[in-house]
N, C-alpha and C positions, 0 to 999 in steps of 0.2 A: 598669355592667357591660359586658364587651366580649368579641367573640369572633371567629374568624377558622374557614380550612378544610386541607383536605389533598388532596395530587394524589398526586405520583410520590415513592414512600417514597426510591427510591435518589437525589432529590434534596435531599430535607429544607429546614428551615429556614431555609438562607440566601435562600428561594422562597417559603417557609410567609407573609411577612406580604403577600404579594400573591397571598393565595388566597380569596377567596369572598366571597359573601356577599350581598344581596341586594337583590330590587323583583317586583313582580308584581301581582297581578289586585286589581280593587276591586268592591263589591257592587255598583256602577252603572256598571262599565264604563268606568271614569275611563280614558283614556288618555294616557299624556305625551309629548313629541316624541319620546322615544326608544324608541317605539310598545312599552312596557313599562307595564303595568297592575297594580292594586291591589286585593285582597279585603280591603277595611281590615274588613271585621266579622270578620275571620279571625284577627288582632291584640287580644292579652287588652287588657280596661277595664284603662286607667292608663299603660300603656306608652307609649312615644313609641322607634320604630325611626328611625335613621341610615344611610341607604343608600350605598354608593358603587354606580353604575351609569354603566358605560363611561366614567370619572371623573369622571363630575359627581356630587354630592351631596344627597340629597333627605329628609328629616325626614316621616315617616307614622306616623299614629297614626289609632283608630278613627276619626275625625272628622277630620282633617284630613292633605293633601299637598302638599309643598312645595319646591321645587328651590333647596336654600341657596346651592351653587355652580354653577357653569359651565363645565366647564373636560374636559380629556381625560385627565389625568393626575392625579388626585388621589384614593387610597385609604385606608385605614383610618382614618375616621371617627372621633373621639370628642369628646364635649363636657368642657368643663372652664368652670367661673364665667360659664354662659351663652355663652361662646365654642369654639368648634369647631377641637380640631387634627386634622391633617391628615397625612399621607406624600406630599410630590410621587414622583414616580415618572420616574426616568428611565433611559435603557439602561444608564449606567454606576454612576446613584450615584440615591442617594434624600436625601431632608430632610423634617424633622418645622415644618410651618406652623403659624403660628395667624392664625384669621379669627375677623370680628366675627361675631355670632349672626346678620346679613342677609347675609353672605357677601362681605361686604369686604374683603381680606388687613390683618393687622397686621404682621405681621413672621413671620422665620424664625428658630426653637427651635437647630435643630440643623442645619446645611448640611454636605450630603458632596459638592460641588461643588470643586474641585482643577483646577490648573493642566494638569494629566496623569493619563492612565486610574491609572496605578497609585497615584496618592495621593488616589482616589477614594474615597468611604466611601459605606457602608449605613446608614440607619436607619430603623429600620423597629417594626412591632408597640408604638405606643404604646397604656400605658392608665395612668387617672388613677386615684390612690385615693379614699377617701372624703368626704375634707376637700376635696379638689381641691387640695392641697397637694404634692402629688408626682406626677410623671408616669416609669414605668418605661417602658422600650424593650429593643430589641437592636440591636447592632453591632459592624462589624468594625473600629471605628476606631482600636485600638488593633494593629491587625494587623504595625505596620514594628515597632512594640515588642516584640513578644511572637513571630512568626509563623506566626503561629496565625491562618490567614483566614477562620476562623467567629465568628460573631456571639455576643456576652457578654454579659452582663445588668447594664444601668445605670440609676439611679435620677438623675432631673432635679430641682434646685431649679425651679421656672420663675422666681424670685422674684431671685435671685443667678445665674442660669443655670450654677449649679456641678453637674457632676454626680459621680457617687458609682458606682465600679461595687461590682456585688456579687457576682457569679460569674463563673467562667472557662468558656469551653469546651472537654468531651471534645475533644482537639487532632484534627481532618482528620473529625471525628463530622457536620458540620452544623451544629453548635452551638447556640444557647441559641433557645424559639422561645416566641410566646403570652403572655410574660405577666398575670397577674390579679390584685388585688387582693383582699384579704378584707373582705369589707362589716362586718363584725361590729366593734360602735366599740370594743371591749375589743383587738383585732385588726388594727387597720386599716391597719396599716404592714406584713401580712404579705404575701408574696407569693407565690404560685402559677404555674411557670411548668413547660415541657416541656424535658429536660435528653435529648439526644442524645449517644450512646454506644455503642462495640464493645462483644460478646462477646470476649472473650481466646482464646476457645478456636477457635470458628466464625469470628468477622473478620467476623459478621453484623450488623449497624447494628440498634439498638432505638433503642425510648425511655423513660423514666420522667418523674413526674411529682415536682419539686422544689418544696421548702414552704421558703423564708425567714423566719426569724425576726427582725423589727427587734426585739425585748425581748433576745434572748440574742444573734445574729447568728450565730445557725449555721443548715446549711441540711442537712433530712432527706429522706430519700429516701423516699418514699408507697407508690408503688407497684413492681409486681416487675418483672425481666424479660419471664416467661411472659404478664402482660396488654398489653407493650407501648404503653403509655400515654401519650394526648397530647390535647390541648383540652379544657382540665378549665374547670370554670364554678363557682363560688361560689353557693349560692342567697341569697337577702336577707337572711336572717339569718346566713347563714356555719356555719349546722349542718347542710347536707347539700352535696355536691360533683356532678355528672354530668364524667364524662369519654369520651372513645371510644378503644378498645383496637384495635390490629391482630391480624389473626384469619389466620396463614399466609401473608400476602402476598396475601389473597383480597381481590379490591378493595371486600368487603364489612368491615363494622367491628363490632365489639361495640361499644353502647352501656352505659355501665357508670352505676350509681347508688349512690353510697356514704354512709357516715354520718362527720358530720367533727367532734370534739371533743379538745380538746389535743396540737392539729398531727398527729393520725394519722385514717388511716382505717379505717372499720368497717363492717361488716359490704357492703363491696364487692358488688353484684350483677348480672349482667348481665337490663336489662331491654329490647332490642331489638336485632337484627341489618339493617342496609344498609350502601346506600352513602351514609354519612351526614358530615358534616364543621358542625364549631364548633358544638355544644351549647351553649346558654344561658338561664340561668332567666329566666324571667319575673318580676314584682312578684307575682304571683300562686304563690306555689312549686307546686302542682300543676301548672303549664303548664311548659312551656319551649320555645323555639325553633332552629330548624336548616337546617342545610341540605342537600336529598336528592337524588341524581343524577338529571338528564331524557334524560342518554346525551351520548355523543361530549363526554365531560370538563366538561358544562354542570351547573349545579346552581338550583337555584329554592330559595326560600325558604319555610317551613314551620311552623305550632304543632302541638302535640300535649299531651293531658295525660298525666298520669303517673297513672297509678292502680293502688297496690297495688306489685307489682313488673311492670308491665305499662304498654307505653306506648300508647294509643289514642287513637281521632279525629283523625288525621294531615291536619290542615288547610293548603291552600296558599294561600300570600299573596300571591306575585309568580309571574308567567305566562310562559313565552316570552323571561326573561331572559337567557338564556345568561348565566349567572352562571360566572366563572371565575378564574383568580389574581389581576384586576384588578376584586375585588369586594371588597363586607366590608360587617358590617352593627353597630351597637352598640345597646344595649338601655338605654334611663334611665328612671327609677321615678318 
């Protein structure tokens, strides 16, 4: 499972996969050179988190911390077949790595590395599905094609390195950001992601949440306007969703809790209000984890359970991170 954050809405997604995510305090006060600490009893039994912090890489779970990579420019995390991809990060262009499980590089997925700025590409927001047979992304590399310089939503062989795009972006919107896979093995080619878009009337930027179908290959629209909807989470079974809503521009968020059964949603409800970004379930579906503002744009890392329509025991797990667009955290069962 994977998940990412939100900053400044009038920038959107082409920013969104280099936003958040996590490290913090441990019950004995572990600290690691990047004098960033761990409450690993704060981390539900079974988890294993994927930190990026000031781009080095670190794997924490109740029991154990580890720094996979080394490096200053390396964000959004995920593992795929015991091996770990990557986003380099750089001022003009991004590329999706993969490293051995001890943090060795293998090779590069995807390079937006170019002769010159303007034939530079993004890609950004990987995540793997179930099988570890497909890894979805976003990017703008099809931009001289189309010109349209927001980010689209494309599906990776890693096996054939052929990729497959699967939607376009609202053209000048931000475009495609987030996506997730559906854990559910009846499901597992669906995907989940946040679909940026004008009002016609207002010229005011939203978002909704788009549901791909690999059985039919059409893709539905979840949620409405009015919730403004982005960073939606799959729980383990793929029968409930969390997402977080903008709430007026208020830099506070509705955290929303829905019921997910044949690509729709039900009975949608708001069960907490912050400044919260990247909700994600736990292995444990009562839990989930996040990330909650510590002020001046920083964010730390966070569990809580879900109880009822109510989210309580807001526990923190990373301290002092200043966690910000060049964070991210991923979650494996």
């Amino acid at each position: 499972m994977k998940k990412r954050l939100l900053l400044i809405y009038s920038i959107i997604p082409l920013f969104l996969g280099y936003f958040v995510a996590a490290n913090l305090t441990k019950n004995s006060q572990h600290t690691s050179s990047e004098a960033t600490s761990f409450v690993q009893r704060n981390i539900i039994a079974n988890d294993k988190l994927m930190l990026s912090i000031n781009g080095s890489i670190f794997s924490v779970s109740q029991k154990n911390e580890t720094k996979l990579i080394s490096s200053q420019n390396e964000i959004d995390p995920v593992f795929i077949n015991g091996s770990i991809i990557t986003v380099l990060r750089n001022t003009n262009y991004s590329s999706i790595q993969k490293f051995e499980s001890n943090g060795v590089y293998q090779n590069t997925l995807l390079s937006g590395d170019a002769d010159s700025i303007d034939s530079m590409d993004w890609f950004t927001d990987p995540s793997v599905n179930r099988t570890n047979s497909r890894i979805a992304y976003v990017s703008d590399k099809d931009k001289s094609q189309t010109g349209i310089p927001d980010n689209a939503l494309y599906v990776l062989n890693p096996s054939t390195g052929k990729s497959t795009q699967i939607e376009n972006p609202y053209p000048y919107s931000g475009g495609i950001a987030n996506p997730t896979w559906n854990p559910d093995k009846n499901n597992s080619n669906d995907i989940l992601y946040d679909y940026y878009e004008y009002d016609p009337n207002t010229l005011q930027p939203y978002s909704v949440l788009h549901l791909y179908s690999n059985q039919t290959g059409l893709v539905t629209t979840l949620t409405t306007e009015k919730q403004n909807a982005f960073q939606a989470s799959f729980s383990p079974d793929g029968k409930q969703i969390v997402f977080l809503g903008r709430n007026d521009d208020s830099t506070l968020v509705n955290l929303y809790l829905a019921n997910y059964s044949n690509g729709q949603l039900q009975n949608a409800r708001i069960i907490s209000k912050g400044d919260f970004a990247y909700p994600t379930f736990s292995s444990n579906p009562s839990f989930i984890y996040m990330l909650e503002s510590t002020g001046n744009q920083s964010y730390d890392l966070y569990s809580s359970q879900i109880k009822g329509n109510s989210l309580i025991n807001l526990n923190q797990i990373t301290q002092n991170a200043m966690l910000d667009g060049n964070s991210f955290f991923d979650v494996s069962f």
